[in-house]
C-alpha atoms as an extended CHARMM CRD file, in Angstrom:
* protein
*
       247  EXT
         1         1  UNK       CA             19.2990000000      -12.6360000000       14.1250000000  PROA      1               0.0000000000
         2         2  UNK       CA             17.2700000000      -11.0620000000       11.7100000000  PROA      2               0.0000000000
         3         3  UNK       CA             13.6860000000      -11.2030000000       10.8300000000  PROA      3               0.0000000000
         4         4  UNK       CA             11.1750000000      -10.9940000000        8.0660000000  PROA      4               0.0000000000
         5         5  UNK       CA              7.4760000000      -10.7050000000        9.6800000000  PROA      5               0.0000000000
         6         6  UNK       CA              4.3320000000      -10.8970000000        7.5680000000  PROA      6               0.0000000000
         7         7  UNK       CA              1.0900000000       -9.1960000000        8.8440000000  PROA      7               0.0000000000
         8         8  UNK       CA             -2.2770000000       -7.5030000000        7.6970000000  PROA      8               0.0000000000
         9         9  UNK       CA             -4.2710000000       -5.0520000000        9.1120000000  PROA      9               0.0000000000
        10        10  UNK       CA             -7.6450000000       -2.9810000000        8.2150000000  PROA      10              0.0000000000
        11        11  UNK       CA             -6.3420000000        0.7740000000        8.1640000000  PROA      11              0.0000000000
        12        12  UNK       CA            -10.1000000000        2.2330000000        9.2770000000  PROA      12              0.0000000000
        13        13  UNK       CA             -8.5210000000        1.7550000000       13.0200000000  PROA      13              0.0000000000
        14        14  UNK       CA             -5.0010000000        3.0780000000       12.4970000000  PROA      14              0.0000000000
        15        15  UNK       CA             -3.7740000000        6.9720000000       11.4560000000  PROA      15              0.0000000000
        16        16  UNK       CA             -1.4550000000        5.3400000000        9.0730000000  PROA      16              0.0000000000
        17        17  UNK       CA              1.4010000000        2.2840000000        9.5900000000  PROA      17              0.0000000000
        18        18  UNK       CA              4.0470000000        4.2270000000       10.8850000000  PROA      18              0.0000000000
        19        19  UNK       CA              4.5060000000        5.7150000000       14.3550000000  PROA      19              0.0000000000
        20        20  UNK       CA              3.9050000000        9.6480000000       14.7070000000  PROA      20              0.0000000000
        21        21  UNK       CA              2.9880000000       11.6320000000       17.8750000000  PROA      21              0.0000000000
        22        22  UNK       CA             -0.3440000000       11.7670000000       17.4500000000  PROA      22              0.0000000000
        23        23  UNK       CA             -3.1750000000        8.9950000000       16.9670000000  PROA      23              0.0000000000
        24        24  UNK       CA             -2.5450000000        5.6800000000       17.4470000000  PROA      24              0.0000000000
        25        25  UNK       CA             -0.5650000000        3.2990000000       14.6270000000  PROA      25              0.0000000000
        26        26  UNK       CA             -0.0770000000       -0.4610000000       13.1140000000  PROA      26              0.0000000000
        27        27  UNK       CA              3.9540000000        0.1700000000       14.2760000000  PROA      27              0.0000000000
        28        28  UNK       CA              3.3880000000        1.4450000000       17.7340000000  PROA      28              0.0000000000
        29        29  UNK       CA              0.5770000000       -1.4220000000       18.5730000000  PROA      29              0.0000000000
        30        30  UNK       CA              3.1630000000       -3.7010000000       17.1850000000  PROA      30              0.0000000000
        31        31  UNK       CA              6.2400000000       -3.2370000000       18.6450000000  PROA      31              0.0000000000
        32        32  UNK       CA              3.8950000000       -2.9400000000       22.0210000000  PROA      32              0.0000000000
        33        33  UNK       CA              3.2370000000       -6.6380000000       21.4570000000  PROA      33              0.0000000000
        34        34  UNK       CA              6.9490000000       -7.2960000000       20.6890000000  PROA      34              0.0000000000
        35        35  UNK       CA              8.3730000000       -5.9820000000       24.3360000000  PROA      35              0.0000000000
        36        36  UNK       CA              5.4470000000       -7.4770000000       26.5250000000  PROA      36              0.0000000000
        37        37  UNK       CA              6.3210000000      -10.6780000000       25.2280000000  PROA      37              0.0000000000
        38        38  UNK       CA             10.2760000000      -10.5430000000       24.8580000000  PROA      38              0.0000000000
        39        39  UNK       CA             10.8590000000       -7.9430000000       27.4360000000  PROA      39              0.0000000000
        40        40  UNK       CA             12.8040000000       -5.5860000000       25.3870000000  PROA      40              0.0000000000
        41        41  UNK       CA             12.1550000000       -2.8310000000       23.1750000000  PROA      41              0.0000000000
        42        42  UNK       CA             12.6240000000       -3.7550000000       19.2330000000  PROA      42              0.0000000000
        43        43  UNK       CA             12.2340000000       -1.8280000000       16.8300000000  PROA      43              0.0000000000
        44        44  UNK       CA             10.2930000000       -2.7200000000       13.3610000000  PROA      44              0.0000000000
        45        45  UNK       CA             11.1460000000       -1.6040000000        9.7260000000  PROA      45              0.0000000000
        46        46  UNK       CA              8.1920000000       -1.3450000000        7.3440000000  PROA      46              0.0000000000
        47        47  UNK       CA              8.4380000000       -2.7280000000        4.0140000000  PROA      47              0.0000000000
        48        48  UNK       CA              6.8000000000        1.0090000000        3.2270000000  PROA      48              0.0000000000
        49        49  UNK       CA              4.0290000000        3.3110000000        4.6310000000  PROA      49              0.0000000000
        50        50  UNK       CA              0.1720000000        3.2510000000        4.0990000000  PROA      50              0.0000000000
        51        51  UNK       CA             -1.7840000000        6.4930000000        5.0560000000  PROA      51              0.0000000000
        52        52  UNK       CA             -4.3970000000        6.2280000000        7.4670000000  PROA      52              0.0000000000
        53        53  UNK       CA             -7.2800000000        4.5060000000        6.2970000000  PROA      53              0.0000000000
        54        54  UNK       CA             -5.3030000000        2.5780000000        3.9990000000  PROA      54              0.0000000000
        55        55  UNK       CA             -5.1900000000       -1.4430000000        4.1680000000  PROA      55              0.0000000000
        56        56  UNK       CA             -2.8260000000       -4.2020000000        3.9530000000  PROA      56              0.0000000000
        57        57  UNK       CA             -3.2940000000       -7.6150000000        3.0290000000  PROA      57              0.0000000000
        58        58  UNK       CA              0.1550000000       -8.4190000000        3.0970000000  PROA      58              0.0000000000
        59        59  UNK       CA              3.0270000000       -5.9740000000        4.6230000000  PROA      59              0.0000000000
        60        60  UNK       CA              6.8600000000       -7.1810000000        5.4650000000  PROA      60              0.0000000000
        61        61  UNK       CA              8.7730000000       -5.7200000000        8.6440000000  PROA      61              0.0000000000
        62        62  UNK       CA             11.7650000000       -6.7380000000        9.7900000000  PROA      62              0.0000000000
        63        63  UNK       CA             13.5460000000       -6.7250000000       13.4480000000  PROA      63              0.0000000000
        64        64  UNK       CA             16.8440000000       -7.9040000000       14.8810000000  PROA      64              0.0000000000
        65        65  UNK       CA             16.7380000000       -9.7880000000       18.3130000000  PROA      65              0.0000000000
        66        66  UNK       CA             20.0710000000      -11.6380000000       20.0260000000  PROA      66              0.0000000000
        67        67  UNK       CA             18.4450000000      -15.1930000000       19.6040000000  PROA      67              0.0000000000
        68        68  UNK       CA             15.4440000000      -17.3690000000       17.7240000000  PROA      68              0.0000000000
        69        69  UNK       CA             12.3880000000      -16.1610000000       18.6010000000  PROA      69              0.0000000000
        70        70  UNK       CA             10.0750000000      -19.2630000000       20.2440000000  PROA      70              0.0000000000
        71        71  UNK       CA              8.0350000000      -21.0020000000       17.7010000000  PROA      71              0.0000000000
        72        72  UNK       CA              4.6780000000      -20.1850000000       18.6920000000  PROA      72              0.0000000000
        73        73  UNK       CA              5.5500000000      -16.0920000000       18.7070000000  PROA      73              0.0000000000
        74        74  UNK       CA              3.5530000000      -15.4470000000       16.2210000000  PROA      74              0.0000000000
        75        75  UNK       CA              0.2850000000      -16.9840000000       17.9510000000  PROA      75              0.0000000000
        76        76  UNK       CA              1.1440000000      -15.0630000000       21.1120000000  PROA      76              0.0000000000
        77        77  UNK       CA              1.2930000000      -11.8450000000       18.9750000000  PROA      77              0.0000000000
        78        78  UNK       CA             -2.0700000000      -12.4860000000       16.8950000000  PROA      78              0.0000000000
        79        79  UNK       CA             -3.2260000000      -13.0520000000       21.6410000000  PROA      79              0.0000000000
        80        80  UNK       CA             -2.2500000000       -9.4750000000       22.2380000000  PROA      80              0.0000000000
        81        81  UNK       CA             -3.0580000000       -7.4340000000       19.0070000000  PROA      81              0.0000000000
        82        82  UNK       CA             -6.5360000000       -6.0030000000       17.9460000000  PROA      82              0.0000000000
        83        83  UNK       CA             -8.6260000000       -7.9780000000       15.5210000000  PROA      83              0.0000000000
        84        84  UNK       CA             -7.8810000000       -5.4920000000       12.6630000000  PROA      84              0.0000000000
        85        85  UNK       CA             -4.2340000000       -6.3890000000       13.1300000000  PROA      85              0.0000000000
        86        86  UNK       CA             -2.3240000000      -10.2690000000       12.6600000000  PROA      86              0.0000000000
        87        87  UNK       CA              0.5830000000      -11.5660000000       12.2210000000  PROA      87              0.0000000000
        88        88  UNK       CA              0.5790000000      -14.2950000000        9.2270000000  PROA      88              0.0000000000
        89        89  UNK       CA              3.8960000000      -15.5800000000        8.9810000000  PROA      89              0.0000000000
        90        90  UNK       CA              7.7470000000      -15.1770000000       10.8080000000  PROA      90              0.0000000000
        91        91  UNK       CA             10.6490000000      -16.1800000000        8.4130000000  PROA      91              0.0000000000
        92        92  UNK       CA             14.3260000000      -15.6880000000        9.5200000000  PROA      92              0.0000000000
        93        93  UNK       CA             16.2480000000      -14.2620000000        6.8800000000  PROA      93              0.0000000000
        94        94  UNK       CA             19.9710000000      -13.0200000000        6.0210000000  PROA      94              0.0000000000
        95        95  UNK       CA             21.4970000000      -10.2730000000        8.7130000000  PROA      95              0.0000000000
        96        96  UNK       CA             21.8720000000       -7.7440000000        5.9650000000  PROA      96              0.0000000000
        97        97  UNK       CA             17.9580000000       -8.2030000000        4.6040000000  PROA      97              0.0000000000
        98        98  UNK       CA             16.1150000000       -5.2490000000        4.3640000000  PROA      98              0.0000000000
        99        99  UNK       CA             12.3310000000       -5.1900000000        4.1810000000  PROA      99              0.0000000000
       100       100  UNK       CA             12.0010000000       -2.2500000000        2.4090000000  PROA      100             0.0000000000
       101       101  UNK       CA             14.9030000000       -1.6730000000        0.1330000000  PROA      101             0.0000000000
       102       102  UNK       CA             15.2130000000       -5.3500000000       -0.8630000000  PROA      102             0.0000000000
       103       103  UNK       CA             11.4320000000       -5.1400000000       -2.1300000000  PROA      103             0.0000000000
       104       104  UNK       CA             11.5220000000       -6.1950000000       -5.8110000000  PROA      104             0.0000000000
       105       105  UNK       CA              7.7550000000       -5.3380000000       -6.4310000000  PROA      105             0.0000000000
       106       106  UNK       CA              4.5320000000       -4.0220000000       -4.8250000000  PROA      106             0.0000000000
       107       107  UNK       CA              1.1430000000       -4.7310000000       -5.8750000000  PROA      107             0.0000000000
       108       108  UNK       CA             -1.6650000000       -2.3040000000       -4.7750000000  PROA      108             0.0000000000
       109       109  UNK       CA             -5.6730000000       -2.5250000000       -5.3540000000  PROA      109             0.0000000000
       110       110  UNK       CA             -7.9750000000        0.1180000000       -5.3860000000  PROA      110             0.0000000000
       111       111  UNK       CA            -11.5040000000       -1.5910000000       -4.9700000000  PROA      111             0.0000000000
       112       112  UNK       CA            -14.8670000000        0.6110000000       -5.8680000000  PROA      112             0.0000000000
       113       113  UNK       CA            -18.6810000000       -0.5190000000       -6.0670000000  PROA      113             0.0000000000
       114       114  UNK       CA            -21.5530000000        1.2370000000       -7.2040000000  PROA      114             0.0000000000
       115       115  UNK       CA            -23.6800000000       -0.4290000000       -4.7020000000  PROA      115             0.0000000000
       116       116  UNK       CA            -24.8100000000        0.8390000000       -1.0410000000  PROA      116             0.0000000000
       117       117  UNK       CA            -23.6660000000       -2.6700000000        1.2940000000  PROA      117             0.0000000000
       118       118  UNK       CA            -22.8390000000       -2.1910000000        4.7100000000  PROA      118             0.0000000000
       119       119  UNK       CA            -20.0590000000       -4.7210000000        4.3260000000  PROA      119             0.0000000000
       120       120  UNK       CA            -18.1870000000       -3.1270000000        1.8220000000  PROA      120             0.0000000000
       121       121  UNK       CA            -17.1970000000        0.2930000000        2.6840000000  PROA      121             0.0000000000
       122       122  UNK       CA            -14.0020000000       -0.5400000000        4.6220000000  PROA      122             0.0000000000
       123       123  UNK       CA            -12.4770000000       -1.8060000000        2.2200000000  PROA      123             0.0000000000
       124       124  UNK       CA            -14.3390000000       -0.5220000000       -1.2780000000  PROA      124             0.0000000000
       125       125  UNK       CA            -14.5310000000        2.9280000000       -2.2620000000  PROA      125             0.0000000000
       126       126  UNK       CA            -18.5050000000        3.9020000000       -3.5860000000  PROA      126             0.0000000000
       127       127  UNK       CA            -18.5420000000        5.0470000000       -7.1230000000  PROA      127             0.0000000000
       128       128  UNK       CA            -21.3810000000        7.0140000000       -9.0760000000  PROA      128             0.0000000000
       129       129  UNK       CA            -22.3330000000        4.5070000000      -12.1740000000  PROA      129             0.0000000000
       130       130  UNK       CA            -21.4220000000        5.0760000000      -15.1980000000  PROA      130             0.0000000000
       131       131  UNK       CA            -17.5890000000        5.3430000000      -15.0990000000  PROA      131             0.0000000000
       132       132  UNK       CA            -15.9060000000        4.1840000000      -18.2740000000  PROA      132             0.0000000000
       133       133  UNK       CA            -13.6970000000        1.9020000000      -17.3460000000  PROA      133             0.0000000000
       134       134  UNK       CA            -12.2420000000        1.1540000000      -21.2440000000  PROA      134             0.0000000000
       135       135  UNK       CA            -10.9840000000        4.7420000000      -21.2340000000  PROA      135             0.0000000000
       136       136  UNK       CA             -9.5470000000        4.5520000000      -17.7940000000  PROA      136             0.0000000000
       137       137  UNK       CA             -7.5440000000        1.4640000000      -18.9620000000  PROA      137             0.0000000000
       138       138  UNK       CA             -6.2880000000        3.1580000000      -22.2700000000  PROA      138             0.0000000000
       139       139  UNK       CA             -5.3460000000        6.0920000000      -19.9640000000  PROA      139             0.0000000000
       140       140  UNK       CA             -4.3010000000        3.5260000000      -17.1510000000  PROA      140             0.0000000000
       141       141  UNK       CA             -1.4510000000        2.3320000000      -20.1840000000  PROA      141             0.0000000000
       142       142  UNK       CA              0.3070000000        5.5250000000      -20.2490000000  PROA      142             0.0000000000
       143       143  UNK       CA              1.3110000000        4.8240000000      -16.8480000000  PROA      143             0.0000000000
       144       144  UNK       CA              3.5460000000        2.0060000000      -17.4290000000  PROA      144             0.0000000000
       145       145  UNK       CA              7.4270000000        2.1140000000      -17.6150000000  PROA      145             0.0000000000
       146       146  UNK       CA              9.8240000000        3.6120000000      -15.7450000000  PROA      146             0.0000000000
       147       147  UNK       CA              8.7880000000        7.7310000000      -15.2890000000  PROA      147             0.0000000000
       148       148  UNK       CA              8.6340000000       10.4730000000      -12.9800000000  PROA      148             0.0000000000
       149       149  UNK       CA              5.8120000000       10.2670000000      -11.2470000000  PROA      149             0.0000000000
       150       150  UNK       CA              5.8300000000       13.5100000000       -9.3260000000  PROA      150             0.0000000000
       151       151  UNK       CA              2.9030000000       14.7880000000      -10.4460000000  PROA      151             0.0000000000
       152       152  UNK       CA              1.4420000000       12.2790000000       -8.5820000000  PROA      152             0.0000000000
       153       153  UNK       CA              3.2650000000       12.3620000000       -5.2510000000  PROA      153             0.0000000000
       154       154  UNK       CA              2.0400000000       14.3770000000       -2.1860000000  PROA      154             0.0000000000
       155       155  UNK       CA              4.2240000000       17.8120000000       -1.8790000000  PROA      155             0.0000000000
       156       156  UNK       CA              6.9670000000       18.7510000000        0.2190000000  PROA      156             0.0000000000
       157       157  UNK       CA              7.9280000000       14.7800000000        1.0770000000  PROA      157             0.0000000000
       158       158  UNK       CA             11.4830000000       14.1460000000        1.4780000000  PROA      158             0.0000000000
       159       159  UNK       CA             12.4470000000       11.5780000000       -1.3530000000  PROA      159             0.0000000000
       160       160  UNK       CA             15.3870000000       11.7620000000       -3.4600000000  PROA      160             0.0000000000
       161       161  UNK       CA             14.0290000000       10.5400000000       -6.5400000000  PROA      161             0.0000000000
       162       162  UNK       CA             10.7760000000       10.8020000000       -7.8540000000  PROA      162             0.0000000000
       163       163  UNK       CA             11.5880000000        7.9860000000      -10.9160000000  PROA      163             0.0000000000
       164       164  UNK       CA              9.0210000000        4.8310000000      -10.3990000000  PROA      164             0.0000000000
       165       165  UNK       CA              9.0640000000        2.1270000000      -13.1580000000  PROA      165             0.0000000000
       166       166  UNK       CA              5.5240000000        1.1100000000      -13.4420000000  PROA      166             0.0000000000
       167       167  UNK       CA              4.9180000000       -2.6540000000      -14.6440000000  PROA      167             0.0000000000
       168       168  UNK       CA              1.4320000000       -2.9840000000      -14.0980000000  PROA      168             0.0000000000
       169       169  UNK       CA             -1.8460000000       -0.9600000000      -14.4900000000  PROA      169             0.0000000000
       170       170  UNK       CA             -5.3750000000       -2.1790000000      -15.2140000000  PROA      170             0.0000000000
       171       171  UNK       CA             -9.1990000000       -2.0230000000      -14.1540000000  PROA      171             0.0000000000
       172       172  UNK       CA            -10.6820000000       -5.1370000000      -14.1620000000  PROA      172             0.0000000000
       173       173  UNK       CA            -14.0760000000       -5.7680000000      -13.3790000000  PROA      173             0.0000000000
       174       174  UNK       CA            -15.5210000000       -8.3540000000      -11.3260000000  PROA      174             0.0000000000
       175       175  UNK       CA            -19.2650000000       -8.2250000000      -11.8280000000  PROA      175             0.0000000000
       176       176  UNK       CA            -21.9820000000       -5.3260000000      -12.5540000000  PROA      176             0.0000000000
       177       177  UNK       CA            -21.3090000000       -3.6550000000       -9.6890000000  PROA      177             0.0000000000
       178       178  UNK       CA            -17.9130000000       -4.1910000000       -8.6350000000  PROA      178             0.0000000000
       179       179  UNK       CA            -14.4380000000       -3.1380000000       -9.9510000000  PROA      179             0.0000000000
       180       180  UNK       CA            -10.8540000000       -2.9830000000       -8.8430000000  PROA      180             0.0000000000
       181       181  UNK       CA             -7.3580000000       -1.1280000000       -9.8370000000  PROA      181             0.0000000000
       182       182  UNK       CA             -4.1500000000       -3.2800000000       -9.6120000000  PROA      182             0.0000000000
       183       183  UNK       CA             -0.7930000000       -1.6310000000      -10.0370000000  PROA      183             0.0000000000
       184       184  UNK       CA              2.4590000000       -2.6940000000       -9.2590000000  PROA      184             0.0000000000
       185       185  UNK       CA              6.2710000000       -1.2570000000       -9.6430000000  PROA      185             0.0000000000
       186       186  UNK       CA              8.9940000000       -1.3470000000       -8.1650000000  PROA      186             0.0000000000
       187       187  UNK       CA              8.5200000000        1.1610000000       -5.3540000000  PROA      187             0.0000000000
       188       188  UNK       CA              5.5010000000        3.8130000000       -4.8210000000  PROA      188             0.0000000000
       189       189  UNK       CA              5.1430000000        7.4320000000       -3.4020000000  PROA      189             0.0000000000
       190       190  UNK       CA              3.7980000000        9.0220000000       -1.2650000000  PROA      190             0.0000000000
       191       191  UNK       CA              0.1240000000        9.1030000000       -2.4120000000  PROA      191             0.0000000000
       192       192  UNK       CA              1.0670000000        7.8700000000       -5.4930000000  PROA      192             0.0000000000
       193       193  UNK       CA             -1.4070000000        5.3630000000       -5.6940000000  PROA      193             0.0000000000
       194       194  UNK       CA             -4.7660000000        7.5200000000       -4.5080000000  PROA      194             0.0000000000
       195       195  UNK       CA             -3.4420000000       10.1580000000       -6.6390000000  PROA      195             0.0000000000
       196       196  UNK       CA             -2.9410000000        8.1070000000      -10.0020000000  PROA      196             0.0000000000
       197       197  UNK       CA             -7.0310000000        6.5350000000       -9.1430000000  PROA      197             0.0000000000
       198       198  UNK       CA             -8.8480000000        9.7050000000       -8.9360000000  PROA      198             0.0000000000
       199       199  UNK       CA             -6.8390000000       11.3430000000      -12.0000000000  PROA      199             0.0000000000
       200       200  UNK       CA             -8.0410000000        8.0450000000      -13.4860000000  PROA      200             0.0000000000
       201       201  UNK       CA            -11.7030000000        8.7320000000      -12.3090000000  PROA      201             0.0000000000
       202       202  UNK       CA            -11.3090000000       11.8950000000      -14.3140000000  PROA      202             0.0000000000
       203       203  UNK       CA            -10.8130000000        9.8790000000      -17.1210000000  PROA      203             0.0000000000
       204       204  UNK       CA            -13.6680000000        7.4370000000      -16.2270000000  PROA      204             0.0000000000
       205       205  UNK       CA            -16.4610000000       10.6620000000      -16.1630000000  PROA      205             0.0000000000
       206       206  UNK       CA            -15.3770000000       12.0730000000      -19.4820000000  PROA      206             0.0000000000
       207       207  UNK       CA            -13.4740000000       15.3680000000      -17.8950000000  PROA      207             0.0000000000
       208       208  UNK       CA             -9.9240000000       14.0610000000      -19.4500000000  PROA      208             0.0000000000
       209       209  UNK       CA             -8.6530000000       11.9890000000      -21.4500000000  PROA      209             0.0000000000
       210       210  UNK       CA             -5.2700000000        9.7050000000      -21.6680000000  PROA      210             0.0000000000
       211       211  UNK       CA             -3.4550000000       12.2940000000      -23.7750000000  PROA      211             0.0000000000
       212       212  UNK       CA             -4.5130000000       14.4140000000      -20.9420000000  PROA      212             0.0000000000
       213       213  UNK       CA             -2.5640000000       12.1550000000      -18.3650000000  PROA      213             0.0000000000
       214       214  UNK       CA              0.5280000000       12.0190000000      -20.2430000000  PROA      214             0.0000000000
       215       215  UNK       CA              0.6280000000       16.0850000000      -20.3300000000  PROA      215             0.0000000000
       216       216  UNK       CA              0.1550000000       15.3370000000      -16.0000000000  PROA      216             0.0000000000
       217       217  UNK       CA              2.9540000000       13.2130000000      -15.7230000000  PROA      217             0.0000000000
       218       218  UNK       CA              5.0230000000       15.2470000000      -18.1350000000  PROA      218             0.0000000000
       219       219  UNK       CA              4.2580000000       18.5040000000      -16.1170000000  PROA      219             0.0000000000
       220       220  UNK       CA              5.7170000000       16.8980000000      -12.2700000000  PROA      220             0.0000000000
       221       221  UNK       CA              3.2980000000       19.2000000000      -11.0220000000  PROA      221             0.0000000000
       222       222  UNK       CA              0.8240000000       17.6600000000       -8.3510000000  PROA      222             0.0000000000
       223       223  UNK       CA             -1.7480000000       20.3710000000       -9.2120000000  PROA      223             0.0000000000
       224       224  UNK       CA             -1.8880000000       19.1260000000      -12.8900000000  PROA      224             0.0000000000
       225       225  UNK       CA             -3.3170000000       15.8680000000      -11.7840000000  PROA      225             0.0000000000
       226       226  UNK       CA             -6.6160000000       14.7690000000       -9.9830000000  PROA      226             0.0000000000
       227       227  UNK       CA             -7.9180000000       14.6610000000       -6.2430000000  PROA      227             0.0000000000
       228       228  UNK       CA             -6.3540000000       11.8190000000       -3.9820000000  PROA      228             0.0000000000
       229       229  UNK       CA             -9.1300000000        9.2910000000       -3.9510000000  PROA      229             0.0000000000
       230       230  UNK       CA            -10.6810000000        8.5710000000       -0.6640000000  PROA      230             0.0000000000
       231       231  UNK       CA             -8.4220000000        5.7530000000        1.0770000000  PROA      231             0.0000000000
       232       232  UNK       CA            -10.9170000000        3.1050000000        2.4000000000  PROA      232             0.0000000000
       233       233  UNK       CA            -10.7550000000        1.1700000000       -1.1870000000  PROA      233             0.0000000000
       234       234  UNK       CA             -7.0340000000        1.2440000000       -1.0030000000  PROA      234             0.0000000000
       235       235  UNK       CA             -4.9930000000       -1.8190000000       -0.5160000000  PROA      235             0.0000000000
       236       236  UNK       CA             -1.4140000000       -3.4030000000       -0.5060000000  PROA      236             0.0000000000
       237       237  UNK       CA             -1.4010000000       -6.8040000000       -1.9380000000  PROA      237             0.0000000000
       238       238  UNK       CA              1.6510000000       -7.9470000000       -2.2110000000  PROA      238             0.0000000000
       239       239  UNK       CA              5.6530000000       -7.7670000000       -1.8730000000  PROA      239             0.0000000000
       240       240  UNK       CA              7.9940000000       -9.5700000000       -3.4560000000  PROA      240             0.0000000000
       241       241  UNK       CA             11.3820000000      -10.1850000000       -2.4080000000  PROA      241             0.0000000000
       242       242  UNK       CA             14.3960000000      -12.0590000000       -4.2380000000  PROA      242             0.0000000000
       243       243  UNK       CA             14.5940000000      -16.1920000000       -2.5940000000  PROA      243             0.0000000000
       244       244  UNK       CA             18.0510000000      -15.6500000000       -1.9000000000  PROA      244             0.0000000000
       245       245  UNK       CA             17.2090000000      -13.2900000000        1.6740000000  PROA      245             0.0000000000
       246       246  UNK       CA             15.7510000000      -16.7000000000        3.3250000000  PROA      246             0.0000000000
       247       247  UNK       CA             17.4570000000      -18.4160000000        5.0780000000  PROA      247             0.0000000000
């Protein structure tokens, strides 16, 4: 049987979703969870990864086990995992369902503040005032559609296409001191997102302009575009799947 698990974490505590060798990870404390309580190994396959430092307020995994996992598994995950780390919600869904390659859409946002609050810098990125967040949005419109987006993915990853069709990108602004970036397509790369925000800041300071970040994306050079911004304002949002996977 197969699968579908919701879950969020705060990325300050991980080095990234996905195991590695070194430092620990949302995966490995996961699937930890997973054998103490069914007494087998399972393996879990991300929806996508987030870098370290990088949040989710909703990811999807899926796993395969022989029969229904009990009804209150969920509850005896959320017992065993740090507080930075829960499970949401546990959906069986079709054997062939794949978390990441039936994802229809992904939503990121990339909060910032210009305010010093010890309750917001896990999860908001601290901006200088004065950013210009009209120009950022004309320059956040060249974005959209389907393009190749390597100027904005880290180097040397092992992807076969660099193509991403781009269906929404905006700053909106909350109050005088708050903003956020939401952008969703169909699938992201690696850095993608960070990338795309602090070309974007760029634009927000007066150093470019959006004529300047259509040249970037026509150039699928990563050194034609901006600094990765920092990850702590970084989040994933949302996935959307097609109804048909649930079963």
């Amino acid at each position: 049987m197969r699968y579908f698990i919701e879950f969020a974490y705060r990325g300050t505590d991980f080095h990234g979703s996905q195991t590695q060798p070194n430092g620990n990870t949302v995966q490995a404390e996961m699937e930890a969870a997973f054998a103490t309580i069914l007494r087998q190994p399972i393996a879990l396959t991300f929806a996508g990864r987030t870098d370290a430092g990088v949040h989710a307020e909703k990811m999807i995994a899926h796993f395969d086990v022989e029969k229904a996992v009990p009804t209150n598994f969920g509850a005896r995950l959320n017992n065993l995992l740090p507080n930075s780390l829960a499970i949401k919600d546990i959906r069986r869904v079709k054997d062939d369902a794949h978390a990441r390659f039936d994802a229809l859409e992904r939503t990121y946002y990339y909060r910032i503040t210009t305010r010093k609050d010890p309750f917001q810098y896990l999860n908001h990125t601290r901006v200088a005032e004065g950013l210009d967040l009209e120009a950022m949005n004309e320059a956040a419109k060249v974005l959209l559609g389907k393009q190749d987006f390597a100027s904005f993915c880290r180097v040397h990853t092992d992807v076969k296409t660099t193509l991403c069709d781009v269906r929404e990108a905006k700053w909106v602004r909350e109050n005088e001191t708050e903003a956020y970036f939401v952008i969703s397509a169909d699938r992201f790369l690696r850095n993608m997102v960070r990338a795309v925000v602090g070309t974007l800041f760029d634009v927000g300071r007066g150093k470019s302009t959006a004529e300047d970040i259509r040249a970037i994306i026509a150039a699928q050079n990563r050194c034609k575009a901006g600094h990765s911004a920092p990850a702590e304002g970084l989040s994933l949002v949302e996935i959307n799947y097609p109804k048909e996977i649930f079963v």
